[in-house]
One Martini backbone bead per residue (centre of mass of N, CA, C, O) as a GRO file, in nm:
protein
  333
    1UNK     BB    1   5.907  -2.639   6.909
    2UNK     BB    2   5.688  -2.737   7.097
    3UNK     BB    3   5.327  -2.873   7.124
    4UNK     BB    4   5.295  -2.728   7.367
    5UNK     BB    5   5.406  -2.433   7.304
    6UNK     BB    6   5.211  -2.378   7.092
    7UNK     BB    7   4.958  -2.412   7.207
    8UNK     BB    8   4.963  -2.207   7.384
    9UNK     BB    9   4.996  -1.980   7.164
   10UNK     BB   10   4.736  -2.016   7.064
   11UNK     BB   11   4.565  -2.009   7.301
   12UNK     BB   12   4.632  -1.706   7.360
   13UNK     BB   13   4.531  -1.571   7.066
   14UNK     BB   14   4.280  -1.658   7.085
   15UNK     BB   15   4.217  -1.485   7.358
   16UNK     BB   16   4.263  -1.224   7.252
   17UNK     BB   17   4.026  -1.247   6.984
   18UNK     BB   18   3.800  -1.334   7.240
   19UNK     BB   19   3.740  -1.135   7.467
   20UNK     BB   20   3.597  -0.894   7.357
   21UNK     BB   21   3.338  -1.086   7.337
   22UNK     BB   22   3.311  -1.168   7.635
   23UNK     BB   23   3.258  -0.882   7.747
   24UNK     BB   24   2.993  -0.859   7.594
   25UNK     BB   25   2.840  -1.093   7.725
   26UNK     BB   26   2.800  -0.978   7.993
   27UNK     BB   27   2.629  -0.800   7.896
   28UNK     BB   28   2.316  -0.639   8.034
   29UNK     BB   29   2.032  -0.624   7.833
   30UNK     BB   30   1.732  -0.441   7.920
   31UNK     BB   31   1.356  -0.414   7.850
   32UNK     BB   32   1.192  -0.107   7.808
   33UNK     BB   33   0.838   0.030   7.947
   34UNK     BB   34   0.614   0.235   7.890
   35UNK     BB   35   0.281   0.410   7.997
   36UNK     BB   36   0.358   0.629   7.795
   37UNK     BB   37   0.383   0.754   7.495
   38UNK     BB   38   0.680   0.850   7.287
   39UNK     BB   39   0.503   1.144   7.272
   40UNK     BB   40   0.557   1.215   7.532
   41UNK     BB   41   0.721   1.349   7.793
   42UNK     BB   42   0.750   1.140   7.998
   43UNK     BB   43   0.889   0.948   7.812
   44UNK     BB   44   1.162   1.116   7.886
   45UNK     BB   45   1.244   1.032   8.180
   46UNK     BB   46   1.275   0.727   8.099
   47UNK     BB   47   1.550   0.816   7.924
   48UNK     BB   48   1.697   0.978   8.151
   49UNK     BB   49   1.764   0.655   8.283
   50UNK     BB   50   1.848   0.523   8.062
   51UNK     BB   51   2.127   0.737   7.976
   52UNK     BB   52   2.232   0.669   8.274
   53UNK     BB   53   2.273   0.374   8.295
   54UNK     BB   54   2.453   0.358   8.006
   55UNK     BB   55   2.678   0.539   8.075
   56UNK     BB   56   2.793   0.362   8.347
   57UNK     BB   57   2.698   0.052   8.216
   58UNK     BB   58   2.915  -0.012   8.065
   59UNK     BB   59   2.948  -0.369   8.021
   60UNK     BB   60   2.716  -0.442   8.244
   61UNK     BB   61   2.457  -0.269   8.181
   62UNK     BB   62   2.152  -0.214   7.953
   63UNK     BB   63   1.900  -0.040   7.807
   64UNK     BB   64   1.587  -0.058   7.633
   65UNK     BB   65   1.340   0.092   7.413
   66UNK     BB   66   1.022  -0.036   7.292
   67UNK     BB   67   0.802   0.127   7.453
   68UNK     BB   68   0.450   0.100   7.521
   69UNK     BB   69   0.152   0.062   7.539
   70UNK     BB   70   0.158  -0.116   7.252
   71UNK     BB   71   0.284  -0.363   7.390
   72UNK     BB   72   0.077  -0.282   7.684
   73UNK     BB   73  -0.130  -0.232   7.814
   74UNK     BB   74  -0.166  -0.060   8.109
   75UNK     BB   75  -0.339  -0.268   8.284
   76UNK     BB   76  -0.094  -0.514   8.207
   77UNK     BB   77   0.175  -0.411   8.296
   78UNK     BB   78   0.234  -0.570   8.584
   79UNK     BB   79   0.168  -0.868   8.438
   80UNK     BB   80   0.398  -0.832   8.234
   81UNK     BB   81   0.656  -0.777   8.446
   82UNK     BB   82   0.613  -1.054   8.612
   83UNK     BB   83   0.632  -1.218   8.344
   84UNK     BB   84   0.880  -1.119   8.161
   85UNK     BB   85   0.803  -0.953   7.876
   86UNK     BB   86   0.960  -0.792   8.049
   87UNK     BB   87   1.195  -0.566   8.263
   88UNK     BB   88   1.120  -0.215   8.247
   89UNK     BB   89   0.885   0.003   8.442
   90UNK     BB   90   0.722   0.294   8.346
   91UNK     BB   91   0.491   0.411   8.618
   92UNK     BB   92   0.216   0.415   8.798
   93UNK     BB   93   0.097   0.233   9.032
   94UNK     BB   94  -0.216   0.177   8.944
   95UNK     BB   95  -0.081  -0.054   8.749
   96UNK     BB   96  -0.107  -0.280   8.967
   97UNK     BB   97  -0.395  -0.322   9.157
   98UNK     BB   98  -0.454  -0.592   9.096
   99UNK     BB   99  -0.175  -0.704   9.281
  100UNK     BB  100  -0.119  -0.401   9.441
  101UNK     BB  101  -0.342  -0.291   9.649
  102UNK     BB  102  -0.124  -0.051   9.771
  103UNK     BB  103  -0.057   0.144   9.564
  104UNK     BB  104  -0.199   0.347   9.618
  105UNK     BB  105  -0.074   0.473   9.884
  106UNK     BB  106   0.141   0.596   9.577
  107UNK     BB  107  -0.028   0.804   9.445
  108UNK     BB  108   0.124   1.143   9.568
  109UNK     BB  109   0.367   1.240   9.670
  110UNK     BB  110   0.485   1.500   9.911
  111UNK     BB  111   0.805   1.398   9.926
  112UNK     BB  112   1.072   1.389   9.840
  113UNK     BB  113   1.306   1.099   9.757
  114UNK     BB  114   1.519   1.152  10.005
  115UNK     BB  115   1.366   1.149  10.238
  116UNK     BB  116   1.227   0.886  10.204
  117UNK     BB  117   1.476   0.718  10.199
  118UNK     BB  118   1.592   0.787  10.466
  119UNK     BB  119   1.314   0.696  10.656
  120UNK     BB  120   1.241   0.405  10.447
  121UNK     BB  121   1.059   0.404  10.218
  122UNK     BB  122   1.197   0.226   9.978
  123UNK     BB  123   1.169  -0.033  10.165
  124UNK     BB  124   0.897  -0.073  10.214
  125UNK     BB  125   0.826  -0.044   9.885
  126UNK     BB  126   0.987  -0.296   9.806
  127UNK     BB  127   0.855  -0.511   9.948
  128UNK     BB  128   0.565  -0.478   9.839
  129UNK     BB  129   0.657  -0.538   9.538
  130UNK     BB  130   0.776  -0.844   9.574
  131UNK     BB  131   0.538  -0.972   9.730
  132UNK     BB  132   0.297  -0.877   9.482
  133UNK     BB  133   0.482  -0.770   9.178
  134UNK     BB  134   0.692  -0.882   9.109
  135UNK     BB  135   0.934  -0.645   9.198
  136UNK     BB  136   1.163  -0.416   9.160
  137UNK     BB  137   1.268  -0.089   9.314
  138UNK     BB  138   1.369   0.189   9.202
  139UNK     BB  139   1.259   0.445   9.110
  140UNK     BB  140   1.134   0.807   9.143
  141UNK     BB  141   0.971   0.960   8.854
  142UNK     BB  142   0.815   1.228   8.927
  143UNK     BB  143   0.954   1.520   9.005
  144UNK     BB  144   0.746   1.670   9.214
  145UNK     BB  145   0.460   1.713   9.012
  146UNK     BB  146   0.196   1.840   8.972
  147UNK     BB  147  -0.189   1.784   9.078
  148UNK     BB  148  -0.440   1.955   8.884
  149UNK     BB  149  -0.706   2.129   8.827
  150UNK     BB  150  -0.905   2.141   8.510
  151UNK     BB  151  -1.104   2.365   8.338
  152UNK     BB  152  -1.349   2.534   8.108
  153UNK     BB  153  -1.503   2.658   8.386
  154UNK     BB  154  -1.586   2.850   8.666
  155UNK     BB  155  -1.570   2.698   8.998
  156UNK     BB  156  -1.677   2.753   9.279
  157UNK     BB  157  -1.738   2.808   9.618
  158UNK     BB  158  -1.695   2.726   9.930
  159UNK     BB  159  -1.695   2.772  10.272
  160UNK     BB  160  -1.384   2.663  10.295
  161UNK     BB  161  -1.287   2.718   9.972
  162UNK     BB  162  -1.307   2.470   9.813
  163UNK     BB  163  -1.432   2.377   9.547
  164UNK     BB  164  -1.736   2.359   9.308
  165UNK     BB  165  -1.825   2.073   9.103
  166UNK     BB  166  -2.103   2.096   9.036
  167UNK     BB  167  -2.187   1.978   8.698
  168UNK     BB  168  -1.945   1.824   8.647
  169UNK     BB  169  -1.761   1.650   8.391
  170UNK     BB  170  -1.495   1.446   8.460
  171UNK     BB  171  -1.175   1.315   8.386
  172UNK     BB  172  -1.064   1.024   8.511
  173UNK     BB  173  -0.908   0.823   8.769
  174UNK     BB  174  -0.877   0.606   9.005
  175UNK     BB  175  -0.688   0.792   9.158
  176UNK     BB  176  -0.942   1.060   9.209
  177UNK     BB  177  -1.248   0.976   9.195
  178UNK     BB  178  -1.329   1.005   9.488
  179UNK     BB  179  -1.231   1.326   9.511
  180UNK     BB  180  -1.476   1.431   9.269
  181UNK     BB  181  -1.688   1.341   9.428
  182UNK     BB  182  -1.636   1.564   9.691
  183UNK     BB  183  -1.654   1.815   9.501
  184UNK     BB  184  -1.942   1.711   9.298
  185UNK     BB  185  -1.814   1.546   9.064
  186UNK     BB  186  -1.854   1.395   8.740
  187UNK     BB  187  -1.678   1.095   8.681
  188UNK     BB  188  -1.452   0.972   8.367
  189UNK     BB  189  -1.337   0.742   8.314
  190UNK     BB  190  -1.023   0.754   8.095
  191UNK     BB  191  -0.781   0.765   7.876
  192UNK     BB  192  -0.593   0.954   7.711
  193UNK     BB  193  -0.657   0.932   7.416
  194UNK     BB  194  -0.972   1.063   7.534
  195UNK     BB  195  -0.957   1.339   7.596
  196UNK     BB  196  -0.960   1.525   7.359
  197UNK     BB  197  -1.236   1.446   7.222
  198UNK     BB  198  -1.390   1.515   7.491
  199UNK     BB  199  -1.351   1.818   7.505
  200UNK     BB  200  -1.447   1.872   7.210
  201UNK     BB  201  -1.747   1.755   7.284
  202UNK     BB  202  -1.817   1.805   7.573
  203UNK     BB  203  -1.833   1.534   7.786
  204UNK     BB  204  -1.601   1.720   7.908
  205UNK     BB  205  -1.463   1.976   8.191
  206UNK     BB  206  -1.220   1.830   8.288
  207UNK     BB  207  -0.880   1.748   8.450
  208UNK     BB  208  -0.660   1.663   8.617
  209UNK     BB  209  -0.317   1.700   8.601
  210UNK     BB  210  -0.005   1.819   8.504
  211UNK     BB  211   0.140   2.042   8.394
  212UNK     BB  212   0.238   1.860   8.203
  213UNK     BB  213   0.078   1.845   7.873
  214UNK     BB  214  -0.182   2.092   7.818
  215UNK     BB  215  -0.007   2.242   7.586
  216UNK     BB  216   0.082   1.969   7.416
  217UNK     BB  217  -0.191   1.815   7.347
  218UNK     BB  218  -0.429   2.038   7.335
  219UNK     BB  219  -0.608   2.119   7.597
  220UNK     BB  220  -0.614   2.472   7.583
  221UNK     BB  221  -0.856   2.508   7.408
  222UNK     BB  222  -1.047   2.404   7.683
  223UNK     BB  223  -0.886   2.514   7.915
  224UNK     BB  224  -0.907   2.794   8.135
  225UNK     BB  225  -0.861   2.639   8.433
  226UNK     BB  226  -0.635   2.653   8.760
  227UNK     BB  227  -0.608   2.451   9.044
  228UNK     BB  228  -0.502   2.590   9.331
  229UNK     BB  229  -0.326   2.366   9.490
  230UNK     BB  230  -0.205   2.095   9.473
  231UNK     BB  231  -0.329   1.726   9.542
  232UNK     BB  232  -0.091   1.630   9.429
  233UNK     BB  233   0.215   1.406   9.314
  234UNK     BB  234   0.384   1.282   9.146
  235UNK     BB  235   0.426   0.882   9.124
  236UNK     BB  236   0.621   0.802   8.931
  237UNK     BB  237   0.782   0.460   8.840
  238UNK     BB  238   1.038   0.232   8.876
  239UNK     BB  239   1.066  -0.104   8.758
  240UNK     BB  240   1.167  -0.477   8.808
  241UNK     BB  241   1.190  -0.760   8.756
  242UNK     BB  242   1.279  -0.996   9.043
  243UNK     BB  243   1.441  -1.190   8.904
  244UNK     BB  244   1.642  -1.038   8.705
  245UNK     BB  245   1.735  -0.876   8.915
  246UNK     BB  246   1.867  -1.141   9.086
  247UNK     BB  247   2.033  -1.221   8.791
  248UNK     BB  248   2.228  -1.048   8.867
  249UNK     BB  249   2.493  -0.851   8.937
  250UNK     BB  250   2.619  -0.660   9.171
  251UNK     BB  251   2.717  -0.449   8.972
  252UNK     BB  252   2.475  -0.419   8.797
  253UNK     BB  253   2.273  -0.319   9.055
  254UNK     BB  254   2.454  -0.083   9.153
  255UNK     BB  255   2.411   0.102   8.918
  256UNK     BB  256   2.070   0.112   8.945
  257UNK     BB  257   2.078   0.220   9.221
  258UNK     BB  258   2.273   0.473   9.172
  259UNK     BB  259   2.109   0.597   8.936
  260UNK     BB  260   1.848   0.616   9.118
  261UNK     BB  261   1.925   0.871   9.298
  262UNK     BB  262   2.045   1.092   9.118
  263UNK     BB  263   1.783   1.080   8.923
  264UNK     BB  264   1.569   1.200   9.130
  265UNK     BB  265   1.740   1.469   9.193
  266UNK     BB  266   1.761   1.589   8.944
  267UNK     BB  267   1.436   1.536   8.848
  268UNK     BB  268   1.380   1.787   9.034
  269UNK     BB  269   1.487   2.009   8.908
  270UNK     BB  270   1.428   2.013   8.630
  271UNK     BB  271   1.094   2.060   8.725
  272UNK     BB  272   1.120   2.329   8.856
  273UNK     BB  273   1.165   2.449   8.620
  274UNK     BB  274   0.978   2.381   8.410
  275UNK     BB  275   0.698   2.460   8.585
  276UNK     BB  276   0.762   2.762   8.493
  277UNK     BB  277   0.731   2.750   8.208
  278UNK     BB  278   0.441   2.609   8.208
  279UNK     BB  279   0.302   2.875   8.328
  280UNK     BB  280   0.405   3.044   8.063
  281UNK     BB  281   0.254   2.824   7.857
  282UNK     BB  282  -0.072   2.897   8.003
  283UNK     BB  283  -0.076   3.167   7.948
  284UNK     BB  284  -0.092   3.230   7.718
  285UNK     BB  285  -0.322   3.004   7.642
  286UNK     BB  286  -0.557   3.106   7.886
  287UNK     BB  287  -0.460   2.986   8.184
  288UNK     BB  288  -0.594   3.028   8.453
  289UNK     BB  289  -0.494   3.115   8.784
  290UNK     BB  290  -0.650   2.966   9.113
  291UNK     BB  291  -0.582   3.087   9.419
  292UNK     BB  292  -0.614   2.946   9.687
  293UNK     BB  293  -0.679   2.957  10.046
  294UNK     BB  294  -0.516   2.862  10.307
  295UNK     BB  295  -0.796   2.674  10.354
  296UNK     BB  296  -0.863   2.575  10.053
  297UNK     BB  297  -0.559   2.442   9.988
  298UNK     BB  298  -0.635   2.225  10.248
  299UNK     BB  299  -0.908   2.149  10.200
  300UNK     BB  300  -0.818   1.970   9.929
  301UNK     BB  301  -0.616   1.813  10.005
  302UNK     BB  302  -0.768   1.667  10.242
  303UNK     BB  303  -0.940   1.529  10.049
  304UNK     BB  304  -0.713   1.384   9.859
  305UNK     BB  305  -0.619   1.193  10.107
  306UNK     BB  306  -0.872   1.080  10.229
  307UNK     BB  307  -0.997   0.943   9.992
  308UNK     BB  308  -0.718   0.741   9.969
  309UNK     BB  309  -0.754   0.618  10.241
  310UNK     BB  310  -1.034   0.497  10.234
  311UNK     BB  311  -0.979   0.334   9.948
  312UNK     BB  312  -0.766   0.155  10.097
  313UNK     BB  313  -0.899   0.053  10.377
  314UNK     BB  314  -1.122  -0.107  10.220
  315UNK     BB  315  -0.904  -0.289  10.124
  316UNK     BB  316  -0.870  -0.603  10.276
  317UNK     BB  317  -0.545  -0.685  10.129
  318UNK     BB  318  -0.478  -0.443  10.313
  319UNK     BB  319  -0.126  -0.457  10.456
  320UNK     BB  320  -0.074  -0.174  10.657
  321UNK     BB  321   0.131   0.124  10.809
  322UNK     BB  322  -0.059   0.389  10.786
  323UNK     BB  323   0.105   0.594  10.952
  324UNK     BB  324   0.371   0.607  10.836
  325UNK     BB  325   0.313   0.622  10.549
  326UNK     BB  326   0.236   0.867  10.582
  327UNK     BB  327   0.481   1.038  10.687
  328UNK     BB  328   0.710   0.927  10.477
  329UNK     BB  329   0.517   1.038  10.225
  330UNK     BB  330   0.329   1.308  10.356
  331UNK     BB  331   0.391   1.445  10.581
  332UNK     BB  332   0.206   1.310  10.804
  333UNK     BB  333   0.182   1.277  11.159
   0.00000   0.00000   0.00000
């Protein structure tokens, strides 16, 4: 045997031995983080995302959650992940606001997200992301959940029909701040983790909320009226660092991109069903369900339309067709 002919044989043997290693270094493992702690269910959606991303893309591109809050506190996670601290942010845009002063207007979501991205507001929402946030998105992690209005007391009605929270101290984010501040009640904005604490002194009586968690915080001993119809709806989204995200390959951005339009329709389905489940362990808890007339379950969402559009509208650097995405995103107009 010539010495060409043996070394070609070795270096094939090496080839052998060392493919599957190289195999294994294409992929690309990027690490998430969520913006509620790992003990909360919303930080099961997105594990619910992880693991469908993981299963597709094995060899590929791979999710690992890292944390949450602990990570990164919640106000610092938009320019966390546009500095590449980490890789993929679970979490309502309203965490972005810092540099992203148009998120507000994507904090409310009442269209499923197939509606949405039909109609093109996914290429909207994401133009915007990445001129902002430094960041790509990828889902709508929302799952079309309600967002109502939770009391302690019950709460008069006004003469549209609309509730009448006047003397009532509720626990805000900035996100329906102004919101509560028009049906009368006085807004106090705090983090999750002081709500529970805040509800046992009685320093609040009640705060806005997804059906999902206030049996589960344990918030059911001090809540004991719901008011419907909701306000907003769940608008937690998926986002991608943006260099990161365009230094994948190909193939791994479509795994992601694809896994995420599935993952949408699932979690609409999901919570669907979930939210039946969870108004009959409201209902065990002794939380009553108000149910406003059809002029004044108008007029409540209408408050907290008109006041989320005033509130971005006065914010000079926000720059947007407010006409269309209120159409795209709200199916109003």
């Amino acid at each position: 045997m010539t010495i060409t002919r043996r070394s070609a044989l070795a270096f094939g043997a090496a080839g052998a031995i060392f493919a599957p290693h190289v195999a294994r270094s294409q992929e690309v493992t990027l690490r998430g983080v969520s913006a509620f702690p790992r003990s909360m269910a919303l930080t099961d959606d997105f594990v619910r995302f992880i693991d469908k991303v993981n299963a597709v893309g094995k060899g590929i591109v791979q999710i690992r959650l890292i944390g949450g809050p602990e990570i990164t506190p919640v106000q610092e996670q938009g320019n966390a992940l546009a500095s590449g601290l980490f890789d993929v942010l679970f979490g309502p845009p309203v965490y972005y606001v810092g540099r992203f002063p148009e998120s507000d207007m994507f904090s409310g979501l009442l269209r499923p997200a197939a509606d949405i991205r039909k109609d093109g507001g996914d290429a909207i929402l994401n133009d915007m992301f990445q001129r902002r946030a430094g960041a790509e998105f990828l889902a709508f992690a929302g799952g079309q959940v309600g967002l109502y209005v939770f009391t302690s007391r019950e709460p008069k009605m006004l003469p549209s029909g609309a509730p009448d929270l006047t003397g009532m101290r509720m626990r805000s984010s900035p996100l329906y701040k102004e919101f509560l501040d028009a049906v009368g009640a006085t807004p106090v904005v705090m983090s999750f983790g002081e709500i529970f604490p805040a509800l046992e002194r009685g320093l609040v009586e009640g705060t806005a909320w997804n059906l999902i968690g206030v049996v589960e915080s344990g918030w059911s001993k001090f809540l004991k009226y719901r008011i419907e119809p909701e306000i907003y709806r769940s608008s937690v989204m998926i986002s991608m660092n943006l260099a990161k995200f365009r230094g994948l390959s190909a193939e791994a951005r479509k795994v992601l991109n694809d896994a995420s339009k599935v993952y949408e329709v699932e979690l609409e389905a999901f919570y669907k069903e979930r939210e039946q489940k969870e108004r009959a362990a409201q209902d065990a808890a002794g939380i009553k369900a108000i149910t406003l007339s059809a002029s004044g379950g108008a007029a409540i969402q209408k408050i907290a339309m008109d006041t989320m559009w005033a509130r971005v509208k006065a914010n000079s650097r926000v720059q947007a067709d407010f006409e269309r995405i209120d159409k795209i995103f709200y199916g109003r107009g």
